[in-house]
PDB file of the backbone (N, CA, C, O) and the ligand in Angstrom, with CONECT records:
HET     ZN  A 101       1
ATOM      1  N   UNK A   1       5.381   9.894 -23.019  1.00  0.00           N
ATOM      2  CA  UNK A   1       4.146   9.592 -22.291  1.00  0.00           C
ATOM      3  C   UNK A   1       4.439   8.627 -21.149  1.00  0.00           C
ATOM      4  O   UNK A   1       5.178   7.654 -21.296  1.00  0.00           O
ATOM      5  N   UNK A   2       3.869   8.913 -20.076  1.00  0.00           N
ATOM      6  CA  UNK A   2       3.946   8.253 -18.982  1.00  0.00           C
ATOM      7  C   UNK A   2       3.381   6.563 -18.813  1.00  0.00           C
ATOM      8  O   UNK A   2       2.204   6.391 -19.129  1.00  0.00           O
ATOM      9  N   UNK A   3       3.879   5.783 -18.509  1.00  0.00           N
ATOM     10  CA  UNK A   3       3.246   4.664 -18.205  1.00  0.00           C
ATOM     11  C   UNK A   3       3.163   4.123 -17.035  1.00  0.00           C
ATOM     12  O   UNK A   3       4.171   3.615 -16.544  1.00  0.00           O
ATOM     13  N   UNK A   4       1.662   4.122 -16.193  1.00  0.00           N
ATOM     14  CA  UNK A   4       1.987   3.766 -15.342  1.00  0.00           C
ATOM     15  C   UNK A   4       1.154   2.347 -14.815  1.00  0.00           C
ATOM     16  O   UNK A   4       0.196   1.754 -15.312  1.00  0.00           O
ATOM     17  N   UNK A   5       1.735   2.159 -13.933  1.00  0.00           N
ATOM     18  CA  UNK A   5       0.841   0.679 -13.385  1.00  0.00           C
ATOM     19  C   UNK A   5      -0.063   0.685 -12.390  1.00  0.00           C
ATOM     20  O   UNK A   5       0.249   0.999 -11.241  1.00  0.00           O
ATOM     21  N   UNK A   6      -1.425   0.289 -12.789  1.00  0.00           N
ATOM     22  CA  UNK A   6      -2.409  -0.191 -12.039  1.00  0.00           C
ATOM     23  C   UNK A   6      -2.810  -1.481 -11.423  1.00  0.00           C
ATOM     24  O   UNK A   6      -2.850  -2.635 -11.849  1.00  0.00           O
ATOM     25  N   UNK A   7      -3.159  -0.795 -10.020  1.00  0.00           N
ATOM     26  CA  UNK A   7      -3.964  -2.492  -9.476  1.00  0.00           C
ATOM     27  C   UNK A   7      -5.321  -2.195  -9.154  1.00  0.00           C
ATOM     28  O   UNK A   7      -5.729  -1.297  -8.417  1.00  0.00           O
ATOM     29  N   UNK A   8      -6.092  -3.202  -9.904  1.00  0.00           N
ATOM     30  CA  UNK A   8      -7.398  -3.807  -9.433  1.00  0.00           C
ATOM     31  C   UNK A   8      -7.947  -3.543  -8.270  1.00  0.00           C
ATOM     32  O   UNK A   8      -7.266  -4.398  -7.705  1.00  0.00           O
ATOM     33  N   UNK A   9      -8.721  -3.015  -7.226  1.00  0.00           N
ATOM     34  CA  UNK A   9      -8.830  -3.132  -6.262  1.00  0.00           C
ATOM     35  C   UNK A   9     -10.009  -3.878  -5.682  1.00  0.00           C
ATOM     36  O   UNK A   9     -10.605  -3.727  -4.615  1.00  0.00           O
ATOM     37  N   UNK A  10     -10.195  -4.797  -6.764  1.00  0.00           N
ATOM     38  CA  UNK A  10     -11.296  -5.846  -6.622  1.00  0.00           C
ATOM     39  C   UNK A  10     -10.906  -7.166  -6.809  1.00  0.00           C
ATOM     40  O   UNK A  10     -11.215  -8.073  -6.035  1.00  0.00           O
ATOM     41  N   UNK A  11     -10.178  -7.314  -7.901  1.00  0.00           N
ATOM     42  CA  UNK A  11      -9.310  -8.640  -8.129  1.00  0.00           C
ATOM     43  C   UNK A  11      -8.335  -8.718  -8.133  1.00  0.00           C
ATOM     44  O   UNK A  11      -7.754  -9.763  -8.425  1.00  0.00           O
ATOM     45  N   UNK A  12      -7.816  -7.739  -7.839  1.00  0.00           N
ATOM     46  CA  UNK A  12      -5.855  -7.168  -7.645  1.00  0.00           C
ATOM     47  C   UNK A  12      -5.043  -7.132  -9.328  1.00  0.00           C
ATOM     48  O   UNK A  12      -3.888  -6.720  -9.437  1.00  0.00           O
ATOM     49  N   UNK A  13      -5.564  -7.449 -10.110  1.00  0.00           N
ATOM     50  CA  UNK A  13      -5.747  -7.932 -11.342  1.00  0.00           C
ATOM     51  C   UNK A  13      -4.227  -6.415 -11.875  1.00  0.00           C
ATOM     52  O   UNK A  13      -4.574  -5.234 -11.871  1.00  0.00           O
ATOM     53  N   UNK A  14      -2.800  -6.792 -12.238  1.00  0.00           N
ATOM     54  CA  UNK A  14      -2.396  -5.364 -12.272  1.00  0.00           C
ATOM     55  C   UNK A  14      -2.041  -5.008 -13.995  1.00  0.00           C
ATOM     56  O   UNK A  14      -1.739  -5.839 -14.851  1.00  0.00           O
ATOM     57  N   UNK A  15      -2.123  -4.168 -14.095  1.00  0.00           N
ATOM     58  CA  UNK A  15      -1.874  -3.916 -15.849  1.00  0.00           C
ATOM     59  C   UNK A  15      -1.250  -2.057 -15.955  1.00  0.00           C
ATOM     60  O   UNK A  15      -1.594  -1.120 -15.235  1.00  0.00           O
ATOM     61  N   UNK A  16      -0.496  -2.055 -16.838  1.00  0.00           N
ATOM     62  CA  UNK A  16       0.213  -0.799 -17.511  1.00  0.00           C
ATOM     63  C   UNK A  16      -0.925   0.191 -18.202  1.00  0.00           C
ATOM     64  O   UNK A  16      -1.831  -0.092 -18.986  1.00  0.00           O
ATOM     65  N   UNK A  17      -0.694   0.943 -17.855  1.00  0.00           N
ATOM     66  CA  UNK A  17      -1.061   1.784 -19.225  1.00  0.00           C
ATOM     67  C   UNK A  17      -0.494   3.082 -19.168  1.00  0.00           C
ATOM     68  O   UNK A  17      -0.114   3.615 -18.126  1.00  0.00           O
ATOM     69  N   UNK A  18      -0.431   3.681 -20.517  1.00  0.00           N
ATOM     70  CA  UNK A  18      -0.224   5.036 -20.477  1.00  0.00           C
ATOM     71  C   UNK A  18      -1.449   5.894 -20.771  1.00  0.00           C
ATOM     72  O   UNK A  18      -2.480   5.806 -21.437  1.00  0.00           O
ATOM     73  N   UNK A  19      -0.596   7.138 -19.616  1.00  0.00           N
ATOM     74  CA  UNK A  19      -1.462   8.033 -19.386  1.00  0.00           C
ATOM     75  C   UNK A  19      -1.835   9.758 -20.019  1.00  0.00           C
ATOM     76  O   UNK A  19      -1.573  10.840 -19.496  1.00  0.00           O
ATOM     77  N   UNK A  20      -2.266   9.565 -20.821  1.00  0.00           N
ATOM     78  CA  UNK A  20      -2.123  10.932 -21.721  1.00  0.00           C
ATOM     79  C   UNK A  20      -1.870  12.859 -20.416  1.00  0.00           C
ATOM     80  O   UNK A  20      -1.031  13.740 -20.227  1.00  0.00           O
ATOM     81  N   UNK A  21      -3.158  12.485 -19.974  1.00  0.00           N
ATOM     82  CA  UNK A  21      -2.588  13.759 -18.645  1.00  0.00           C
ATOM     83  C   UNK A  21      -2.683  12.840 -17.219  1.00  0.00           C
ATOM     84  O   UNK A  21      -2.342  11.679 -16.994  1.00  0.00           O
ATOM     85  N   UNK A  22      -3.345  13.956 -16.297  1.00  0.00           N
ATOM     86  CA  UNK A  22      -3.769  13.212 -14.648  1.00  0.00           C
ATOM     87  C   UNK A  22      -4.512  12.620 -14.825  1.00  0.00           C
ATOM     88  O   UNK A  22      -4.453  11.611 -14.122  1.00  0.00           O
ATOM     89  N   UNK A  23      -5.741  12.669 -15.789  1.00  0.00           N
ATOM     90  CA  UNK A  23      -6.684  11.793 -15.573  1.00  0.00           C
ATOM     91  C   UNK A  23      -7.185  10.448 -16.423  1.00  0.00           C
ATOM     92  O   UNK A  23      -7.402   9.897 -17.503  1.00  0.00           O
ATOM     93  N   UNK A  24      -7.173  10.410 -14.731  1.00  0.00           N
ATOM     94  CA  UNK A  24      -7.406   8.700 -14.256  1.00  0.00           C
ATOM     95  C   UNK A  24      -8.397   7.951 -13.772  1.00  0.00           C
ATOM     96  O   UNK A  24      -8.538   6.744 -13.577  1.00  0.00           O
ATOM     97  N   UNK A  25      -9.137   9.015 -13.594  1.00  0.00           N
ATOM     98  CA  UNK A  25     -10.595   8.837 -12.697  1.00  0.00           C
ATOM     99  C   UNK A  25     -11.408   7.707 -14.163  1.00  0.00           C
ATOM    100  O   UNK A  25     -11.890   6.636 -13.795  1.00  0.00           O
ATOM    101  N   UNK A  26     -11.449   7.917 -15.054  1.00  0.00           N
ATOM    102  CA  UNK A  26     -12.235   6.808 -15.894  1.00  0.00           C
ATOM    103  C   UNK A  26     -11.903   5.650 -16.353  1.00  0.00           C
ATOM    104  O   UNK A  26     -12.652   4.970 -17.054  1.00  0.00           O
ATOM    105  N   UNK A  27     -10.199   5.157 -15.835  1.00  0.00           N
ATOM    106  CA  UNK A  27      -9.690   4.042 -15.988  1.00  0.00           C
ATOM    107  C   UNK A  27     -10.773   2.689 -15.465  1.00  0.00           C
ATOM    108  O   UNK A  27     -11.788   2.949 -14.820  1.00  0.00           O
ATOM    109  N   UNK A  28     -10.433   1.362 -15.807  1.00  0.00           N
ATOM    110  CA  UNK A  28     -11.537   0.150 -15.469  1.00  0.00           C
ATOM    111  C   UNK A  28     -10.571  -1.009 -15.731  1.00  0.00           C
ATOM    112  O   UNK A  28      -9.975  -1.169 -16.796  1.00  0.00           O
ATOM    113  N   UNK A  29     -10.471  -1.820 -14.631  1.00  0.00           N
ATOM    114  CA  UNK A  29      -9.999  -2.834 -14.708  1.00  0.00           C
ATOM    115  C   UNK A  29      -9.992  -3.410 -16.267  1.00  0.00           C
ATOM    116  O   UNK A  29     -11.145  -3.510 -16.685  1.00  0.00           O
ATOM    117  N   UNK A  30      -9.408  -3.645 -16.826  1.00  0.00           N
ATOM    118  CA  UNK A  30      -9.096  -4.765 -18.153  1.00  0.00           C
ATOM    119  C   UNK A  30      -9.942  -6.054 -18.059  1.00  0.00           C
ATOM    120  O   UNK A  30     -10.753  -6.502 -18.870  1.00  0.00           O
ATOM    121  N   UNK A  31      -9.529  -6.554 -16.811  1.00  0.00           N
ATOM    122  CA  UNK A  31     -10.094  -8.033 -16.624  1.00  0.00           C
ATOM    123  C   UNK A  31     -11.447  -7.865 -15.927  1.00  0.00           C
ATOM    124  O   UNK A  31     -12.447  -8.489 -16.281  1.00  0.00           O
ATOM    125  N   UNK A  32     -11.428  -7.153 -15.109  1.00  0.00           N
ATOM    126  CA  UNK A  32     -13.361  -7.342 -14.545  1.00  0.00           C
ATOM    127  C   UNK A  32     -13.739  -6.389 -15.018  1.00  0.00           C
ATOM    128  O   UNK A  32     -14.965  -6.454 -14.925  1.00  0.00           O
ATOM    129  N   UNK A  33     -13.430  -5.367 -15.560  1.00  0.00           N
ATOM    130  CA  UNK A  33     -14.215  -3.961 -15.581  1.00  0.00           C
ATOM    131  C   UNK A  33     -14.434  -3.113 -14.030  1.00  0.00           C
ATOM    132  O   UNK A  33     -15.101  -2.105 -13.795  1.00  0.00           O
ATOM    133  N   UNK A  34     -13.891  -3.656 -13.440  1.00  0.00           N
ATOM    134  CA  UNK A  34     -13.939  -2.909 -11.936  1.00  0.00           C
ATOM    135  C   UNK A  34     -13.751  -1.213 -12.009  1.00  0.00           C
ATOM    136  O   UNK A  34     -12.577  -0.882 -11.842  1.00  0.00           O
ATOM    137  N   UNK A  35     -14.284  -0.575 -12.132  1.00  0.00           N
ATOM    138  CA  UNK A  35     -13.983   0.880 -11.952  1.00  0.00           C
ATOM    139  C   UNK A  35     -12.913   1.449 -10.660  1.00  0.00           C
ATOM    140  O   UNK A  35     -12.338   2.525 -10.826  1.00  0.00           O
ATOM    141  N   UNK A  36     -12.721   0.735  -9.516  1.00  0.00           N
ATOM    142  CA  UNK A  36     -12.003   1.666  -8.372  1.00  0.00           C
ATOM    143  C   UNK A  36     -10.472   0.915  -9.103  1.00  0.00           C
ATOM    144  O   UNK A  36     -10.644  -0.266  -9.405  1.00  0.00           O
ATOM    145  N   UNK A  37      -9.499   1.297  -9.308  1.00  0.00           N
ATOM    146  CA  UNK A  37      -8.105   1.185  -9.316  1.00  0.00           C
ATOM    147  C   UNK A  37      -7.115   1.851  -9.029  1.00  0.00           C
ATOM    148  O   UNK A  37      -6.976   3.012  -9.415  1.00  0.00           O
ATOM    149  N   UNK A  38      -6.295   1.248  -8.328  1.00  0.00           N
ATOM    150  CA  UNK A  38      -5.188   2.157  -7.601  1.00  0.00           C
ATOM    151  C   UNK A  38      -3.963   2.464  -8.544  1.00  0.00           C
ATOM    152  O   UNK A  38      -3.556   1.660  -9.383  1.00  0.00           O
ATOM    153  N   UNK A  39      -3.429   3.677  -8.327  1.00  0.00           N
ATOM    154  CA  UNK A  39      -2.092   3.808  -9.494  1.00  0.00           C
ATOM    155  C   UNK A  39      -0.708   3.453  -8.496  1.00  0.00           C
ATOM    156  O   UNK A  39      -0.528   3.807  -7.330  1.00  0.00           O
ATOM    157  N   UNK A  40       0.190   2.633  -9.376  1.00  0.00           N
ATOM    158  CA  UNK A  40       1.227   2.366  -8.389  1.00  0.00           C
ATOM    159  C   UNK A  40       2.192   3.265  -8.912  1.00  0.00           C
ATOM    160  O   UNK A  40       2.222   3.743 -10.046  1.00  0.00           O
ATOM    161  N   UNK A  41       3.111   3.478  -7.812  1.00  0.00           N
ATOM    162  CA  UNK A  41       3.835   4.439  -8.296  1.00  0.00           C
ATOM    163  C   UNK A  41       5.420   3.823  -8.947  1.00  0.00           C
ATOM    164  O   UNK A  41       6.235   4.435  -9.638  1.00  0.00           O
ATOM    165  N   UNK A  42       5.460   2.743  -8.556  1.00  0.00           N
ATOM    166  CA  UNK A  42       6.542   1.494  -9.232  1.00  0.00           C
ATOM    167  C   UNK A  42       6.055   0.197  -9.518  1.00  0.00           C
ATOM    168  O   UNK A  42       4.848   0.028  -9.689  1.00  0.00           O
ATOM    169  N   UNK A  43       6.685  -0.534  -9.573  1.00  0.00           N
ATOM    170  CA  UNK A  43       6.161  -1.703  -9.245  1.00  0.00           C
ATOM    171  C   UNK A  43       5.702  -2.690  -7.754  1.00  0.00           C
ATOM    172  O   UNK A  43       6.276  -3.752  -7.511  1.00  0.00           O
ATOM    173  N   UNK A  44       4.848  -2.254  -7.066  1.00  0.00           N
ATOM    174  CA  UNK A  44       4.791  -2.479  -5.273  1.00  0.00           C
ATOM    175  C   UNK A  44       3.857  -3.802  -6.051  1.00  0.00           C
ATOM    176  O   UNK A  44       4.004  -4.917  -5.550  1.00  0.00           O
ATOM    177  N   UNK A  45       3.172  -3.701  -6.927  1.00  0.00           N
ATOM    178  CA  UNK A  45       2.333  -4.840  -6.537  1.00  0.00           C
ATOM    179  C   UNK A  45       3.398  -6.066  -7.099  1.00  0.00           C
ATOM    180  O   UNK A  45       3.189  -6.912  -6.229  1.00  0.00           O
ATOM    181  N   UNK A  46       4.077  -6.477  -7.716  1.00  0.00           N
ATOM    182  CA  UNK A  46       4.812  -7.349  -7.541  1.00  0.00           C
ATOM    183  C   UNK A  46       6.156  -7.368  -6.435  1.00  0.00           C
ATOM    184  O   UNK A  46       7.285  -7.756  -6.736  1.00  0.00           O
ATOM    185  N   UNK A  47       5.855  -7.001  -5.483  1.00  0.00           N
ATOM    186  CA  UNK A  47       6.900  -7.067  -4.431  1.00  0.00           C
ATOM    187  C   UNK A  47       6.122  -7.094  -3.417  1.00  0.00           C
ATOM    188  O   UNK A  47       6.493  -7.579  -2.348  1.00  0.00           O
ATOM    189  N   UNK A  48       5.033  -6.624  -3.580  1.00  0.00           N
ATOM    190  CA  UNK A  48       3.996  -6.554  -1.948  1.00  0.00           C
ATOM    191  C   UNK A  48       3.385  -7.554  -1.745  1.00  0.00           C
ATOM    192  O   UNK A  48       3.003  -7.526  -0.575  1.00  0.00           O
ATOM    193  N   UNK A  49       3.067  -8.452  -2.244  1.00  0.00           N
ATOM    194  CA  UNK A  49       1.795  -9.584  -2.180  1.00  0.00           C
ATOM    195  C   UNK A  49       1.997 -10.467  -1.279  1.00  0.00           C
ATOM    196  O   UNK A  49       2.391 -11.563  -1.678  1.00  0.00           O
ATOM    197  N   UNK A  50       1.803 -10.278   0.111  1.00  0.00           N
ATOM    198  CA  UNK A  50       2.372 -10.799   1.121  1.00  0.00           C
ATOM    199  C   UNK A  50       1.032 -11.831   1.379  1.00  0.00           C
ATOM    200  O   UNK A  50       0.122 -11.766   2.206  1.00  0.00           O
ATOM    201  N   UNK A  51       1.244 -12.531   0.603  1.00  0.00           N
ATOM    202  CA  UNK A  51       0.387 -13.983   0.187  1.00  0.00           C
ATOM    203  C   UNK A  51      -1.186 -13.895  -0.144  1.00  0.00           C
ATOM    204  O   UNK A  51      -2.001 -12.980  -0.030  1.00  0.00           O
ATOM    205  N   UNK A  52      -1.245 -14.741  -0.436  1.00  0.00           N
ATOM    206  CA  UNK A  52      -2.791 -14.787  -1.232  1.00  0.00           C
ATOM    207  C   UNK A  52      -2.711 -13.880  -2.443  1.00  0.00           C
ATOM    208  O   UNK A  52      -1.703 -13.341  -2.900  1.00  0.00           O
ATOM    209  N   UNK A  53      -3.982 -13.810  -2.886  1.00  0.00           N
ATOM    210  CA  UNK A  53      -3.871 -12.881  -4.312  1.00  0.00           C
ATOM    211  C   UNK A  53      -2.759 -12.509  -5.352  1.00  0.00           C
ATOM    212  O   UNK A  53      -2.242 -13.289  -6.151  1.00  0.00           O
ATOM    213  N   UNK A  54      -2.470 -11.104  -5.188  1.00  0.00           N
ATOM    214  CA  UNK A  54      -1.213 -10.640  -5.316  1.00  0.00           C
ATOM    215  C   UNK A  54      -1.553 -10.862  -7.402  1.00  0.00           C
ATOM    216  O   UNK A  54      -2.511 -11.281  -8.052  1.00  0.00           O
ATOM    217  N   UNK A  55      -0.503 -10.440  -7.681  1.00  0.00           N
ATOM    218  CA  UNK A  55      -0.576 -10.292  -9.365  1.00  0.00           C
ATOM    219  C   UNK A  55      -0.323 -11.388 -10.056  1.00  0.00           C
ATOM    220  O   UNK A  55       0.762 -11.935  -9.855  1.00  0.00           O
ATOM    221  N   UNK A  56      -0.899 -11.745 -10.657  1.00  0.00           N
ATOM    222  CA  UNK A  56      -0.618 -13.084 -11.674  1.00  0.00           C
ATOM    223  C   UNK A  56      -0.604 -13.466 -12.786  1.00  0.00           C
ATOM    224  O   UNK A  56      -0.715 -14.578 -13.303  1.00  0.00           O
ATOM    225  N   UNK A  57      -0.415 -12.169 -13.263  1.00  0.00           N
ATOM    226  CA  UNK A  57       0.074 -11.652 -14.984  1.00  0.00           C
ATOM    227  C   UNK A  57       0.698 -10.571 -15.115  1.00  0.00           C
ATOM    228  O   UNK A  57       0.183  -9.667 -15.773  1.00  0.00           O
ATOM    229  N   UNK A  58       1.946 -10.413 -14.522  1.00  0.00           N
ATOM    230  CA  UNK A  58       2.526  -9.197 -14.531  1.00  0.00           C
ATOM    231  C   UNK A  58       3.570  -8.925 -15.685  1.00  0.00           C
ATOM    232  O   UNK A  58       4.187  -7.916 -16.027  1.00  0.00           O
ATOM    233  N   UNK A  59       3.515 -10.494 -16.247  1.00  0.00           N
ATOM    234  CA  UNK A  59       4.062 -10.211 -17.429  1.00  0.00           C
ATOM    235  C   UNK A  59       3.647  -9.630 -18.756  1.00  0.00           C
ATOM    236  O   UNK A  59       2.698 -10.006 -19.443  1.00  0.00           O
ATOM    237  N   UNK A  60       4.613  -8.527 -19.050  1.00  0.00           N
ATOM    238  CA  UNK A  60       4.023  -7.782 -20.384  1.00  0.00           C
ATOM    239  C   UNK A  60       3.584  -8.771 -21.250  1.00  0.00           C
ATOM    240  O   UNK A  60       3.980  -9.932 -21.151  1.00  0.00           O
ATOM    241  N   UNK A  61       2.762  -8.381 -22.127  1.00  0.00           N
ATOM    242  CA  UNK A  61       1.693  -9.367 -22.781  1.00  0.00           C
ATOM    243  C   UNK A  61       1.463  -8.325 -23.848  1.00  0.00           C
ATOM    244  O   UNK A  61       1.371  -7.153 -23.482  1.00  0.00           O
ATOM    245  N   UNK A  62       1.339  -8.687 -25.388  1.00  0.00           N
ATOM    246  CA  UNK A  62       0.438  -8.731 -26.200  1.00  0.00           C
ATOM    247  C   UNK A  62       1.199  -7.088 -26.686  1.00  0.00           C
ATOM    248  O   UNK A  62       0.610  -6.287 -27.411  1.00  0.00           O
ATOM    249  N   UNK A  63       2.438  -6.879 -26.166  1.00  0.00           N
ATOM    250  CA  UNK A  63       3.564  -6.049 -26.842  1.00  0.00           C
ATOM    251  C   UNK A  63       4.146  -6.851 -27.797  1.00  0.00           C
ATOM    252  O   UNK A  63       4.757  -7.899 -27.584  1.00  0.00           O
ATOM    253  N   UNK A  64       3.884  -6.199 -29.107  1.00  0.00           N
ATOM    254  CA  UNK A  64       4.221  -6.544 -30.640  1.00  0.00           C
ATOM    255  C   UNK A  64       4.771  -5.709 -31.496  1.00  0.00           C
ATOM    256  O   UNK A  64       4.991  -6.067 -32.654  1.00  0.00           O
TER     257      UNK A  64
HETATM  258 ZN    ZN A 101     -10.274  -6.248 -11.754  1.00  0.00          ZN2+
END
């Protein structure tokens, strides 16, 4: 199964998940509930954040 990474496109907020098929359309931010989120296709949001915002929990979390 695929895992891929999302960003927030409200709070930039970015988090993993896996994706059973394409759809993606009902994914929601974790942290706000924001419905619009972008799928990254690597990791860009920790390399892109060309100041301000940018990701600030990109560390895996709450893998046990
Ligand atoms: Zn969010």
């Amino acid at each position: 199964m695929p895992i891929y990474e999302y960003q927030c496109e409200k709070c930039r907020h970015c988090f993993e998940l896996i994706v059973f098929s394409s759809d993606d359309k009902k994914i929601t931010c974790p942290k706000c509930n924001h419905g619009r989120v972008k799928r990254l296709l690597s990791a860009t949001c920790f390399i892109g954040t060309s100041g301000g915002g940018g990701c600030d929990s990109h560390a895996p979390k709450g893998f046990s």
